[in-house]
C-alpha angles and dihedrals in degrees: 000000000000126000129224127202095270093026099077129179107226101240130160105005103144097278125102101218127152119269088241092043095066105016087106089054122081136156143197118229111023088197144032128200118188108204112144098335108090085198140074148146142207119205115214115201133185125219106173126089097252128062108263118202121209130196118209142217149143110249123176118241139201114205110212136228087274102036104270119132122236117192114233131180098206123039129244131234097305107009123110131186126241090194105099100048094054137085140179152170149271102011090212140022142197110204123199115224109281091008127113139202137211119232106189122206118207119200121220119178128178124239099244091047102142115234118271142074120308115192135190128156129236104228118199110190126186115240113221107251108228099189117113089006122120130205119231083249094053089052091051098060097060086055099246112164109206104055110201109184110199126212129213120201110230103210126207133190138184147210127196112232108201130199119200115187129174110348124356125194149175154165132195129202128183108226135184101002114187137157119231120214122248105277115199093353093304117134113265128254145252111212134186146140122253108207120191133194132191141027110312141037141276125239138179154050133343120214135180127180135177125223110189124213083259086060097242111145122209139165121261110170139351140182134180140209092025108167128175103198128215111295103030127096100190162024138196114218142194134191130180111234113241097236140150105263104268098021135118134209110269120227105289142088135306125209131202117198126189116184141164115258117280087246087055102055096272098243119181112241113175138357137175134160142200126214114230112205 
């Protein structure tokens, strides 16, 4: 399946789920950010040949030390929740195969609402399809001897909403950058700690590049979409190195880049390197 521009395969958004399990499911945008606009919308397609139903709803969600989300029902020292203050339509969806619909998210603060980032996250959870489907029990009725019980994955997926009010600031800073030699035949790995300060998040895209003492410069490594959310400082961080299977990194000098997405300017927000003898 190949992705536009709008048409955008959910990956990495804080759920482990199967390849198989989500590839019909795509979404545009993988993320909102309320900062002076009170509207937005999300656009569900289906890509898949069967109708698919979704129900939605807004969940709060912890990022770890690594990136993972944990769901919470309170929040910890600096976190604070969007969730109230949003609303949205329709609260469930049934999508025909290769059609789309619109869930629109509507934004209500209150007038006394203290400056900083507010985040919730939009959960859009399949709903199991009976139809067709039969139980053991029912199986068993009709006398049938070898009982198979089939299982179908229900598949959830999630988007941060964020809420930015008053005066919103960060810095980021690259810190502890390593590489990690191959393990089992596996690439090696390019390792690091992403520390953030200020009110709100961080979000972009991670680059590495080579130069060699001959003063050739080549890729290494490269993620998109990287994000350390309010409260957290930081964020430790892997990356698998782009080399030929068996190779090592030559003497010369290894650069880390984080900057802001392309649609978002692009800026670059932090940088560091390590020299590698």
């Amino acid at each position: 399946m190949r992705a536009t521009p709008k048409l955008l395969l959910l990956l990495a958004l804080g759920l482990l789920l199967p390849h198989a399990a989500f590839a019909d499911l795509m979404l545009f945008p993988t993320r909102i950010v309320f900062d002076k606009q009170r509207a937005a919308q999300v656009e569900l397609m289906n890509q898949g040949k069967t109708p698919e139903t979704y129900r939605i709803n807004l969940v709060n969600r912890r990022m770890g030390p690594n990136g993972e989300f944990i769901a919470i029902e309170q929040p910890g020292p600096g976190e604070q929740f969007a969730d109230s203050m949003l609303r949205y339509s329709p609260r469930q969806v049934t999508i025909p195969p290769g059609g789309s619909q619109i869930v629109r998210i509507l934004l209500r603060k209150p007038d006394d609402l203290a400056a900083g980032e507010y985040r919730s996250h939009l959960q859009f959870d399949r709903v199991a399809d009976a139809t067709g489907a039969s139980s053991v029990e029912d199986v068993a009725r009709r006398g049938v001897q070898d009982v198979g019980v089939s299982i179908q994955a229900l598949v959830g997926a999630s988007i941060p909403v964020i809420v930015r009010q008053g005066d919103t600031q960060a810095r980021l800073d690259l810190a502890d950058l390593a590489v990690q030699p191959p393990a089992a035949g596996g690439p090696g790995l390019l390792s690091f700690q992403m520390k953030r300060d200020g009110n709100r998040s961080i979000y972009g895209d991670l680059l590495a590049t080579f130069t060699t003492t001959a003063g050739v410069t080549f890729e290494v490594a490269r993620a998109g979409g990287v994000a350390v959310y309010v409260p957290n400082a930081s964020r430790r961080v892997q990356l698998p190195l782009q080399l030929p299977a068996g190779n090592a990194l030559p003497a010369g000098t290894l650069k880390l880049a984080f900057r802001e997405r392309p649609e978002s300017g692009g800026k670059l927000l932090a940088e560091t390197s390590l020299s590698l003898p």
